[in-house]
C-alpha positions in Angstrom: 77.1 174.4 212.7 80.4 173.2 211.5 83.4 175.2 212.3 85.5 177.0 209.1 88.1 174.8 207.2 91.6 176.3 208.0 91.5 177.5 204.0 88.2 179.3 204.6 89.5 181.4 208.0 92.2 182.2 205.9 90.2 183.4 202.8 88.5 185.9 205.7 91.4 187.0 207.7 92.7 188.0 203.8 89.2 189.7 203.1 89.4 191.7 206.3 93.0 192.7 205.6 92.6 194.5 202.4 95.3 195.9 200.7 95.2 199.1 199.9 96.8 201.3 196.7 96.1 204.7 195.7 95.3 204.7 191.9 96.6 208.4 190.0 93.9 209.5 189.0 93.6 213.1 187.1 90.9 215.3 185.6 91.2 216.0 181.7 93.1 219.7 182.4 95.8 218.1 185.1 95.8 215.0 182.7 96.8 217.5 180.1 99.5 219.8 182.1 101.3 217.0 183.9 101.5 215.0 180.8 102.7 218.3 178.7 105.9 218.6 181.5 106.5 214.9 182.2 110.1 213.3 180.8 107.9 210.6 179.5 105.0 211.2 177.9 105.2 208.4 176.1 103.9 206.8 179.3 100.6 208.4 179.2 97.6 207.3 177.0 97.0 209.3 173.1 94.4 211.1 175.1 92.3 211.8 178.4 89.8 209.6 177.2 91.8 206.8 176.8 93.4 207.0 180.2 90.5 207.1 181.7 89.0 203.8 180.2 92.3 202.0 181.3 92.2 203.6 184.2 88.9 202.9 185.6 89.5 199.4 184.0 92.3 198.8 186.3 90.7 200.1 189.4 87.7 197.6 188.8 90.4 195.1 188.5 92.0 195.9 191.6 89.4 195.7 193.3 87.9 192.3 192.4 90.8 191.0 193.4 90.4 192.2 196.9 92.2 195.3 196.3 91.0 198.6 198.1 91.9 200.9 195.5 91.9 204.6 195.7 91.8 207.5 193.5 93.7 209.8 194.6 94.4 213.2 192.6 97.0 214.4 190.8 97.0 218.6 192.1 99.9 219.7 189.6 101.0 222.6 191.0 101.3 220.8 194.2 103.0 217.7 192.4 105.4 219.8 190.9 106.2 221.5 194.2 106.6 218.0 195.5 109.5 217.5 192.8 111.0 220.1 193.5 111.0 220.0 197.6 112.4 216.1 197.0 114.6 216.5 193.9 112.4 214.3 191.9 111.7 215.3 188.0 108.0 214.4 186.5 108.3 210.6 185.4 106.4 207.5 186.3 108.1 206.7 189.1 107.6 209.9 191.0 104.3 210.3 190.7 103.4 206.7 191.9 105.7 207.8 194.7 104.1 210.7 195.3 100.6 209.0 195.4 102.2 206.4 197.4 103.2 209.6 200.0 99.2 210.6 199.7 98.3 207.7 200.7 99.9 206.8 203.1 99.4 210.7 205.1 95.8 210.3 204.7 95.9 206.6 205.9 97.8 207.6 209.0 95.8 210.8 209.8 92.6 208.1 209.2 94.4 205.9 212.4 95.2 208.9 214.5 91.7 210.0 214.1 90.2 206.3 215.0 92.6 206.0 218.0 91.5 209.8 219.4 88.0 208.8 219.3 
């Protein structure tokens, strides 16, 4: 058996490090109130349906390129407590920050449980 090219290990070592993103993801009633208090709606789709279909477009997309991507739920009440506790307002750029925060809590609970067991 030959051994792997130098390009190949390294196409595998990429595979078996996957990024990984946390995709907002909503139902159509947090769709609804987080879009009705947000400074820019204008960032948000004409309608649920619509988000969805990009949305579910661009998680498919993410993750054929090798992208581990995550929904991971908008809870209003506790997004809007999330503004409040970090003096954010309801834009774009919070809430991918507070997805980001998600994430990255449940990632690190995910190691501390591996490491316990």
């Amino acid at each position: 058996m030959r051994k792997p090219t130098l390009y190949q290990s390294l196409k595998a070592k990429r595979r078996s490090q996957s990024l990984v993103i946390g995709v907002t993801w909503y139902t159509e009633e947090t769709w609804a109130e987080v879009k009705a208090s947000a400074l820019d709606p204008e960032c948000f789709e004409d309608s649920f349906a619509k988000w969805k279909t990009m949305a579910v477009a661009a998680r498919r997309n993410f993750q054929r390129s090798g992208v581990l991507a995550l929904e991971c739920q908008i809870v209003p009440g506790e997004f809007f407590a999330w503004c409040v506790l970090n003096d954010q307002v309801n834009n774009a750029k919070s809430r991918a920050e507070f997805v980001s925060e998600k994430l990255s809590a449940v990632h690190e609970e995910g190691a501390q449980t591996t490491q316990a067991e």
